[in-house]
Structure formats: C-alpha cells, structure tokens
BAVODREN-885109 format. One line per 2 residues: number of its first residue (from 0); their letters; for each residue x, y, z of C-alpha. Coordinates in Angstrom, 2 decimals. Each point is the difference from the previous one (the first is absolute). Layout:
NUM = A = X:Y:Z  ... .
This chain:
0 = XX = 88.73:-163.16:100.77  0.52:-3.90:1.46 .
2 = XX = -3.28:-1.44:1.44  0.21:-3.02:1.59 .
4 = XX = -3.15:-1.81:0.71  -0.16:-2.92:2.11 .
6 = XX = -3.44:-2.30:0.27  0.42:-3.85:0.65 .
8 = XX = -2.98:-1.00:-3.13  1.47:2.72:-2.99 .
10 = XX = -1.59:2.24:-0.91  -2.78:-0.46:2.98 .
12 = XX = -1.07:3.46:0.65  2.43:2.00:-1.86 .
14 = XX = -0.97:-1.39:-3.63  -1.02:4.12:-0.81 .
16 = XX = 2.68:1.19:1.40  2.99:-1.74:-0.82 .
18 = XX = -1.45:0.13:-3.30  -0.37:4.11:0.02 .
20 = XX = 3.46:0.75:1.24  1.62:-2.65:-2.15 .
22 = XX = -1.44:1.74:-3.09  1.58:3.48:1.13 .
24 = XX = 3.05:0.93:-1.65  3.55:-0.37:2.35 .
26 = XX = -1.79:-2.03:2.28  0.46:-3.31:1.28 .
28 = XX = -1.77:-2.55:1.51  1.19:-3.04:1.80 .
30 = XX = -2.31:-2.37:1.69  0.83:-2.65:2.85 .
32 = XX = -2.22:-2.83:0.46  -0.14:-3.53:0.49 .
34 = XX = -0.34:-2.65:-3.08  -2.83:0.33:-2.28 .
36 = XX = -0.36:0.06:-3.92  -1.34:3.53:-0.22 .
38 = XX = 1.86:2.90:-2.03  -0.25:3.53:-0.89 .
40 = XX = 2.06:1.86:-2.64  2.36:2.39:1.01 .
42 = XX = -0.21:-0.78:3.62  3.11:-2.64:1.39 .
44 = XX = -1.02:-2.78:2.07  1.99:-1.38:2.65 .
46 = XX = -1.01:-3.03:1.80  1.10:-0.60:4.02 .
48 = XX = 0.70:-3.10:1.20  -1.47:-0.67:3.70 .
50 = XX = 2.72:-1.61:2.49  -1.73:-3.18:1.61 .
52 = XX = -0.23:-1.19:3.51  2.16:-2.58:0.82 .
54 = XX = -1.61:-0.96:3.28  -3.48:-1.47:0.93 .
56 = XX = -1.88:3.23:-0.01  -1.28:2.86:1.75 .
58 = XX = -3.24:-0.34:1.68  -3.37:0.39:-2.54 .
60 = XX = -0.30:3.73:1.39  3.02:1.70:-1.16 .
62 = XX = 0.00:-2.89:-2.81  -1.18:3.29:-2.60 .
64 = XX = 2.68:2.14:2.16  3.05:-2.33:-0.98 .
66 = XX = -0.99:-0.33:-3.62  -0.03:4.23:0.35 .
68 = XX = 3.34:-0.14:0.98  1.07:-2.12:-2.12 .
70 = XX = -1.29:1.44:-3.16  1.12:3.31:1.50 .
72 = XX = 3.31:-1.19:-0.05  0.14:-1.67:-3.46 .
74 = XX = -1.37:3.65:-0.98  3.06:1.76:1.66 .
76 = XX = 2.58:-2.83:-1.31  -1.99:0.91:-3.60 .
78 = XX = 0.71:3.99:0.55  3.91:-0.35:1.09 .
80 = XX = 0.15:-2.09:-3.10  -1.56:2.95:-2.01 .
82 = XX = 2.52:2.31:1.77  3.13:-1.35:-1.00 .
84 = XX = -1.10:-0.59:-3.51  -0.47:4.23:0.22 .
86 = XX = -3.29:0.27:0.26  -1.70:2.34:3.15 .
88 = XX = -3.49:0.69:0.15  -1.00:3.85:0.68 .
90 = XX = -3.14:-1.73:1.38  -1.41:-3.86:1.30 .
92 = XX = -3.47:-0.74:-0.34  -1.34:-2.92:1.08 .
94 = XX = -2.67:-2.31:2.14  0.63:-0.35:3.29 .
96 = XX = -2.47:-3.23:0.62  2.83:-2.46:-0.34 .
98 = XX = 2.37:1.46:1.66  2.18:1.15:-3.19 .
100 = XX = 0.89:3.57:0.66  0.66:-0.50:3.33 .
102 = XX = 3.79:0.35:-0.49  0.55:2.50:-2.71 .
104 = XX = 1.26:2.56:2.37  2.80:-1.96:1.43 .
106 = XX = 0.96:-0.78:-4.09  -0.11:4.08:-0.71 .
108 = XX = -0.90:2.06:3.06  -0.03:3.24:-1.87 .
110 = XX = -2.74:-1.56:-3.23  -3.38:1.46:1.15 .
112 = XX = -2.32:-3.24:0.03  -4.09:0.40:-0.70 .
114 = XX = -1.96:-3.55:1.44  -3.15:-0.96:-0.79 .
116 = XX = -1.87:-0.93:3.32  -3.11:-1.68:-1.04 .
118 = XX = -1.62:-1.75:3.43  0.44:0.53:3.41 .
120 = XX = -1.33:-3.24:2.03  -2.60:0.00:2.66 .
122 = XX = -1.74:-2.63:2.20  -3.01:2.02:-0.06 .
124 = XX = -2.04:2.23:-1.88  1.42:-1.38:-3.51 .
126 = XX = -0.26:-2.67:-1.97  1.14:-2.71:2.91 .
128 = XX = -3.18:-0.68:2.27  -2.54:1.28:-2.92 .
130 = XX = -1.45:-3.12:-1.59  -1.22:-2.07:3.04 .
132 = XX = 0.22:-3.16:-1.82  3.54:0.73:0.01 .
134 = XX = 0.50:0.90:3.61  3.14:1.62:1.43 .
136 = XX = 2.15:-1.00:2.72  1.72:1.14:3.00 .
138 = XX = 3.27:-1.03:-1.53  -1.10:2.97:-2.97 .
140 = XX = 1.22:2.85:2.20  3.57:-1.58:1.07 .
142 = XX = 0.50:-1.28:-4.20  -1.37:3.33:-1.42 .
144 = XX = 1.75:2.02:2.31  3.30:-2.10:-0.84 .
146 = XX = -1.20:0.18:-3.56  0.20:3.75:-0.09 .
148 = XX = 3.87:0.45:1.23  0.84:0.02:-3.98 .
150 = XX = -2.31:3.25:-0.43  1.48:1.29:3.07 .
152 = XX = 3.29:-0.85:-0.92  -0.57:1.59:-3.60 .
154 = XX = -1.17:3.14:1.20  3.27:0.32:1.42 .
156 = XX = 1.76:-0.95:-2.20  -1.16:2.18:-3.23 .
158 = XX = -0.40:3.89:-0.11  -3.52:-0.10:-1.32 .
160 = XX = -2.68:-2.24:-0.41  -2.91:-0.12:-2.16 .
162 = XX = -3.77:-2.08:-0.14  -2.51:-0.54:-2.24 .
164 = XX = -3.10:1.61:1.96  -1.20:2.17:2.78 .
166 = XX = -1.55:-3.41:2.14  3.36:-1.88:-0.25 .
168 = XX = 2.13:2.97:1.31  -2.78:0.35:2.38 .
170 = XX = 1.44:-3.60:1.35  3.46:0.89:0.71 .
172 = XX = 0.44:1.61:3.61  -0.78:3.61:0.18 .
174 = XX = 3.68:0.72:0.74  1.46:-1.37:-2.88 .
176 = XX = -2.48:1.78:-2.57  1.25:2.97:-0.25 .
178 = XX = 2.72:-1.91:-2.34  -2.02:-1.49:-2.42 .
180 = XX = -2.14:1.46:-2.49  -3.09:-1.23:-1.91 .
182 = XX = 0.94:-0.61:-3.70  -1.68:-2.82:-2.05 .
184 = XX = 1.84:-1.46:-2.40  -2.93:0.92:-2.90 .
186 = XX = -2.26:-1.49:-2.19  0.69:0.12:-4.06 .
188 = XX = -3.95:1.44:-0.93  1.37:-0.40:-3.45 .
190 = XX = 0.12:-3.64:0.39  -2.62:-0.43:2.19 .
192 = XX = -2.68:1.81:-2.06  -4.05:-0.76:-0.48 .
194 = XX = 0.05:-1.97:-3.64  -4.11:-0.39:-0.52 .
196 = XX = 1.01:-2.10:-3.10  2.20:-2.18:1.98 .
198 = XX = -0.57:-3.87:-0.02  1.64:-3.34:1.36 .
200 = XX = -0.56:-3.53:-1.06  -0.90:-2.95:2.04 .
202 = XX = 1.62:-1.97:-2.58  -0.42:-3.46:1.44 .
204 = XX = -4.11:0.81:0.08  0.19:1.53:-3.25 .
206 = XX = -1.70:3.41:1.86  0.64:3.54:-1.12 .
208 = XX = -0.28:2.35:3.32  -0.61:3.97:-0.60 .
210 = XX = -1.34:2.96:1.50  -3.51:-1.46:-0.73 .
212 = XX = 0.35:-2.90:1.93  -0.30:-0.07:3.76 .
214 = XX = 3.53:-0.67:1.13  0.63:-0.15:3.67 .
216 = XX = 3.79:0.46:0.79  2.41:-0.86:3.05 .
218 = XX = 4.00:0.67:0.17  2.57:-1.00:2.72 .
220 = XX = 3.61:-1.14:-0.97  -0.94:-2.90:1.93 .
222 = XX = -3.38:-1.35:1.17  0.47:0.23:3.89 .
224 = XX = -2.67:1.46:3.11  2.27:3.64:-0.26 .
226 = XX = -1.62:0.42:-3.03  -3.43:-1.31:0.85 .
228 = XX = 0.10:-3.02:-2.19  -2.18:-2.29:2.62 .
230 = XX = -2.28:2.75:0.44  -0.38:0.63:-3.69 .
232 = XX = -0.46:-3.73:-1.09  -2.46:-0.33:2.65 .
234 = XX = -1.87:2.95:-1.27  -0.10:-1.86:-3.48 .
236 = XX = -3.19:-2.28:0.48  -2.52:3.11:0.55 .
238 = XX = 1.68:2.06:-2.82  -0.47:-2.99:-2.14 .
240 = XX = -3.22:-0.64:0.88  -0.98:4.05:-0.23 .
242 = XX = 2.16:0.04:-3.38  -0.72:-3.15:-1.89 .
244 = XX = 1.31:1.62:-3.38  3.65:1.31:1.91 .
246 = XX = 3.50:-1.27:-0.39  2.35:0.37:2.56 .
248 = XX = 3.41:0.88:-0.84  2.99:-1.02:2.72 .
250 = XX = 3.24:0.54:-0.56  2.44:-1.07:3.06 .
252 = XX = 2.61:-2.77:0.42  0.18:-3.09:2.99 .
254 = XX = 2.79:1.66:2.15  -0.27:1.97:2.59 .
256 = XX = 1.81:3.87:0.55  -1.74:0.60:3.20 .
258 = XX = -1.12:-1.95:3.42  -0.06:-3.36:0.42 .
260 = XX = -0.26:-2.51:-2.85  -2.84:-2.48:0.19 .
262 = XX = 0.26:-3.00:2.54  1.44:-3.47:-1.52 .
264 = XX = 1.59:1.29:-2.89  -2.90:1.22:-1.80 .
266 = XX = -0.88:2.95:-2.24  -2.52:1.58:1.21 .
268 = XX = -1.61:0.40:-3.94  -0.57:-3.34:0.85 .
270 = XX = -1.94:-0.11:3.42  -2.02:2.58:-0.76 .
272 = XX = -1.15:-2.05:-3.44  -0.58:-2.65:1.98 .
274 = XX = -2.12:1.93:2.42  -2.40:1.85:-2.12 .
276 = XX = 0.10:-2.85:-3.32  -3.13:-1.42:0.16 .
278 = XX = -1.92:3.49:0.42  1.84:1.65:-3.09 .
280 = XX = -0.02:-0.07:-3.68  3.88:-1.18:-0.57 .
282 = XX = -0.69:1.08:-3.30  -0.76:3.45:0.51 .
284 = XX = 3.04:0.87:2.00  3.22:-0.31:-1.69 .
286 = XX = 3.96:0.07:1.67  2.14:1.22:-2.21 .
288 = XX = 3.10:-0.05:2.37  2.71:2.27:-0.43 .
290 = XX = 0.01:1.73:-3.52  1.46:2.56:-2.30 .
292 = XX = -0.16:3.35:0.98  -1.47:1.21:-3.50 .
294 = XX = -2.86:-2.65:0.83  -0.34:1.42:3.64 .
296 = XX = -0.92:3.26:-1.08  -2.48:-1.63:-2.84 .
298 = XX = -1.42:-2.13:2.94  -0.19:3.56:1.72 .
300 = XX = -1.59:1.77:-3.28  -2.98:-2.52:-0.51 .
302 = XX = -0.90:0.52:4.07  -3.39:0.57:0.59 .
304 = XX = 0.04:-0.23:3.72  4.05:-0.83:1.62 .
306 = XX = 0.12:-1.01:3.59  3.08:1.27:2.39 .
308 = XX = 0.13:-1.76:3.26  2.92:0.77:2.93 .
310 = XX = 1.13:-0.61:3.16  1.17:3.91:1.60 .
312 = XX = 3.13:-0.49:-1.93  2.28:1.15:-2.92 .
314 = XX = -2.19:0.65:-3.11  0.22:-2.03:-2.96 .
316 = XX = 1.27:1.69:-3.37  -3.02:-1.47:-1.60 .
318 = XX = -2.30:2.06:1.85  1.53:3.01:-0.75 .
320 = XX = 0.12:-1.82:-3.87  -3.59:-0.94:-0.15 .
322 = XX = -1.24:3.80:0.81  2.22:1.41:-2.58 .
324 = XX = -1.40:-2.55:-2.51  -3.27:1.42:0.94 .
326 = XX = -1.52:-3.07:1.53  -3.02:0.51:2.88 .
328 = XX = 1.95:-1.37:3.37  -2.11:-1.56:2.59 .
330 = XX = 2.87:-0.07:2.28  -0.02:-0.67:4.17 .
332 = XX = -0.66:2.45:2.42  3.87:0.18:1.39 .
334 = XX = 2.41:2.79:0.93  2.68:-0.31:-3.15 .
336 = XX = -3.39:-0.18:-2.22  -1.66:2.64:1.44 .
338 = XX = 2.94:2.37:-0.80  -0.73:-0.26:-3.56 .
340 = XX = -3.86:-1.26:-0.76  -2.56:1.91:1.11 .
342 = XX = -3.49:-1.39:0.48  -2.48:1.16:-2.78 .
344 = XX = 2.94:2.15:-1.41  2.62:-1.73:-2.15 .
346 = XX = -1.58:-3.80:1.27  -2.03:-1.62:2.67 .
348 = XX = 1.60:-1.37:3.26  -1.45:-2.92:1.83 .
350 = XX = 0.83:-1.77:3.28  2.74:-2.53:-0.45 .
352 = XX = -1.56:-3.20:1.75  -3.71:1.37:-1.65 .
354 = XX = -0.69:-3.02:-2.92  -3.20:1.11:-0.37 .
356 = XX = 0.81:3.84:-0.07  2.56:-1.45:-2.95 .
358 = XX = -2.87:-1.10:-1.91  -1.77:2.82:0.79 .
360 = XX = 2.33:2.34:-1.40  0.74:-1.57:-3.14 .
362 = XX = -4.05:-0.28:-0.36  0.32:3.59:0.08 .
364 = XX = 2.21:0.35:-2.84  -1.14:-2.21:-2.38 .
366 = XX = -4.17:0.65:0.51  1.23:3.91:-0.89 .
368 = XX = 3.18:-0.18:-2.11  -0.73:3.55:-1.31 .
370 = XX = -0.37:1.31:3.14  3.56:-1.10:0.75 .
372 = XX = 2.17:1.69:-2.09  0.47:3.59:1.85 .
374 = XX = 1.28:-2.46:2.56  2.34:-2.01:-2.91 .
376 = XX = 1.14:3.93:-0.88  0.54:1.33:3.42 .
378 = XX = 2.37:-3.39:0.79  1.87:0.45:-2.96 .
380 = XX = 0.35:4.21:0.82  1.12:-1.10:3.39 .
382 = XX = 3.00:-1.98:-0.80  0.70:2.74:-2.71 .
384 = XX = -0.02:2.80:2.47  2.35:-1.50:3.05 .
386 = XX = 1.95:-2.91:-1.30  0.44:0.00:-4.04 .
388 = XX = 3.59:-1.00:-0.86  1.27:2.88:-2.30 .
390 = XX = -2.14:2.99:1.33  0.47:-0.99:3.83 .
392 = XX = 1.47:-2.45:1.21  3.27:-0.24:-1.64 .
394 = XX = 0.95:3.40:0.22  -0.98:0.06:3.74 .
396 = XX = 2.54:-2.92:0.44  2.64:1.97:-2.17 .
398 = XX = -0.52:3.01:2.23  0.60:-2.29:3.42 .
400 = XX = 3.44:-1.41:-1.43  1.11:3.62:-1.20 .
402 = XX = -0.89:1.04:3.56  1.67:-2.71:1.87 .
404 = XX = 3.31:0.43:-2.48  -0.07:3.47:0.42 .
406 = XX = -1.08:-0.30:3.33  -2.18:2.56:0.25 .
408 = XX = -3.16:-2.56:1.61  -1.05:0.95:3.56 .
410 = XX = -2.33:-2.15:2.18  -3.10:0.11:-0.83 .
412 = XX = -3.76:-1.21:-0.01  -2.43:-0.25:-2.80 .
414 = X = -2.75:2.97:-0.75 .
C-alpha cells in the first residue's frame, strides 16, 4: 500500500507509525513536511514550500489562519507533484493544526484522508482564563473562535479524524465528535522502563546521582506557566528548606510552545531565578536544558519524586514517559491529568496553584519511599494497559486507517 503522511515538524506524532508501516513488506511511505534535518529509513521525505504574502498582512487574528492556508497549499502543490511523478496515496494522514491537510481532497477527491485533531479552542473553561496571573481577555472569544475555523475547516475536509485522549475530544463541539475517535499515539514501555541501577552525572560538580539519592525531577519542552514552571520554581524554597540533602533535576529549554512569552523579551527561566534567588540553594537545583533522549529517560530512572504541572490542556509525552519509567508523579489536579493519574493509585494529584501542597506531596514520598512503590507499579501498569506502543496503541491506529481505507468506520463515540 502508499501511505502518505503529512505533519509540518517530521516525524511529530507519527515517529511509530511511519516507522511500523515503512518496515512492512510492499508498502510505502512518503512523508510531506516542511524543512528540517530529521530522517527515517525507508520512509521518503518530501519537503513543501509555503507561498508568501506579498502584501502588508492580514490582521493578527486570522494571522495563524493565513499561514494555514498557506502551508495547506504548499502541501497540495507538494501532492500534485507526487502525482505526476506516479505516486497516489491509498490513504493521507496528517495534522491538521497548521492547516496542512486542508486541501488534500481537492488534490485526490477519491484518497480517504485520516487527520489528527488535537485541540479545540475555548475562551472558557480551558487553559485561557485559568492562571489569574495570566488573565484573559474579551478579545479571547472573537481570536479563539477565529482560531478554531482551521479545526472546523479540517473536519470537513478529511473523512476521519483522530485525538490523543478522551478530555481533548471532549473539547471539540458535540456535533462534530461523532467523527473523531480517541487513539493515542503510544508510549514505547520498552524504552521507558524502571532501571533501579540507573545513574547520571553532574559532571561539572563532579556528583554521581542514583536511586539512593533524593532526586527531585521536572520536564516541559520548554519552561513556560502551561507547564507550571512559575508555580514549580516558586515551590522550590520550602522543598529546599524541607529537603536540604535533594537535587532538583529540570530539564526544559527558554522558548515558549504555548501562551504568551514573557514581557520585554525575556525567558521566563530567567524571571523566575531572579524572583526566588536569594531564598534558594542555586546549587542544589540544576537546568540541564534540552537533552538527549537516552539521558531523559536516565533523568526519569533516578526520580525519586517527578513533578507534572498543566494548564487544562494537551498532555505532555513526558508524563505519559515518566509513569512508564516508573517514577512517583505528583502531578496537578487538572482534567487531561486526571484522565490518567489517579490520586493514591498510580501517583498523587495536587492543586495546581497549591506551593505548599507541592512540598507537601513530595514530603510524602521521600519521608516513606517504601511505601511508594505500589504507586511507582500501578503508574507504570497503567500506561502498559491503555497506551503501550506495540500491544495498544499502534495496532489501534492500524485498525482506524484499515477502517477509513476500507471504509468500513461509522460515527461514533468512545465507551
């Protein structure tokens, strides 16, 4: 079969599954996407160019809604290329966030297309208005609701769409659901395993870090209020001063992939240091920026306590990473959370805004680290039962493109 895969940052979420069907005898795989260094063998990568504007601009709202059709066009201009060098997909897969699948149909009306759908926008009840240092506006509903015309748009424009969990097709009008179904993309639990003997080095202190050792951890792909940075660093003076022998472990880069970035071009890494410096230990707490992702997972192994703070948003892969390593989540109290950690189950929830209840929690873990490891267990069980790669995820997601080629799939609603 010919699977074409389309996803503007290759692989993004289609790293398992491009890889899967590429490794299948008679098939192939050919990916569109936009420039990047990335490569996968046996899968063909094509990159789209994105016509510019030639004008002064549209206005900031539909700013995200021209670049959609404009990388929705470079996409189709990418495809008719493909077509009259002979090649024709049986199915398209791709992410519809930037607007990149939005055209396939008028390329190849008859190729079934499968989008990924993974946020529907609101000015209320979400992740805009939550944090009231970071108020909304009134101007939230007219941009969000101009924001979503690209999911609207893409609904129409695919046969069948597809979303991580049960809370973010929960955010996509109750009309529209009954076209997408909940499939996450999967966690490798062979990867992300519990290693007791793991270690890292602090190599610049000369420190060895194990299981032993109290190691506090924190993850975002970039250190930003979504992901509860400012809460967490602000947290760090009482867990210090409760945990005089801890390190704390955060790994995170300066950029920003959600909200707004900090005022007068700052990182917000750097505000928050300068709030909280003179009441912590600088030498206890240690930013390793963006790393490896073998050293992620050994970050992940030597956890004793790891700390996963949202906004009601998209989970983060390293949440879902962190339980299958086996690591005790204190993560906040929020809907995509709550989905998969249950309190005093597989981890221990705590009110996002509570610094104190942070502390708290991690007290709890590291005064009774034997206590904690039917918890460790039950995390690691839990990402095994619903979302390992090769026993469920993957062939879920092979048995939603065999239904929409075949097209067998009827709407539908999750169990």
């Amino acid at each position: 079969m010919n699977f074409l895969f389309v996803h503007q940052n290759f692989p993004g979420q289609y790293q398992h599954a491009a890889r899967y069907l590429a490794d299948q005898p008679g098939n192939r795989v050919v990916f569109v996407t936009q420039s990047n260094e990335n490569a996968m063998v046996g899968v063909a990568k094509v990159v789209y160019s994105t016509p510019q504007a030639t004008d002064g601009g549209p206005h900031s709202f539909v700013h995200e809604f021209d670049n959609a059709i404009r990388n929705g066009l470079g996409v189709a201009e990418a495809c008719r290329v493909l077509e009259a060098h002979g090649f024709i997909p049986d199915i398209v897969i791709g992410h519809n966030g930037w607007g990149e699948i939005l055209f396939i149909k008028d390329v190849w009306p008859d190729v079934p297309v499968l989008g990924y759908f993974e946020f529907f926008y609101k000015a209320r009840g979400t992740d805009v208005g939550f944090d009231p240092e970071y108020p909304g506006h009134w101007s939230d509903g007219p941009r969000l609701r101009t924001k979503n015309a690209v999911n609207l748009i893409g609904l129409d424009a695919v046969d069948w769409g597809q979303t991580p969990t049960e809370w973010q097709w929960q955010q996509y009008p109750e009309d529209r659901r009954n076209r997408i179904s909940v499939v996450h993309e999967g966690v490798d639990t062979t990867i992300a395993t519990p290693n007791p003997n793991a270690w890292i080095d602090l190599a610049r202190l000369g420190i060895r870090l194990t299981r032993n050792d109290e190691v506090i951890t924190y993850v975002a792909r970039n250190l930003e209020p979504y992901r509860g940075f400012h809460v967490f660093m602000r947290a760090v003076p009482e867990i210090q001063r409760r945990r005089p022998k801890a390190r704390i472990l955060i790994i995170g880069g300066d950029e920003v992939s959600y909200g707004r970035p900090a005022p007068n071009g700052r990182k917000y890494r750097e505000m928050l240091l300068q709030e909280v410096g003179g009441q912590i230990d600088i030498d206890r707490i240690h930013f390793l920026g963006r790393v490896p992702h073998k050293l992620y997972i050994n970050v992940l192994q030597v956890s004793s306590v790891h700390v996963y703070l949202t906004y009601p948003f998209v989970l983060s892969w390293s949440f879902m990473e962190a339980m299958a390593t086996g690591c005790l989540v204190v993560g906040s109290a929020t809907p995509s959370v709550m989905e998969v950690l249950k309190d005093g189950e597989n981890g221990l929830l705590v009110d996002f805004f509570d610094q104190a209840g942070i502390a708290d929690k991690i007290d709890a873990v590291l005064d009774h680290p034997d206590h904690m490891q039917a918890l460790r267990d039950a995390a690691r069980q839990t990402i095994i039962d619903a979302y390992d790669l090769r026993t469920v995820a993957l062939p879920n997601y092979l048995k939603i493109i065999d239904d929409v080629v075949s097209g067998r799939i009827k709407s539908q609603t999750p169990d």
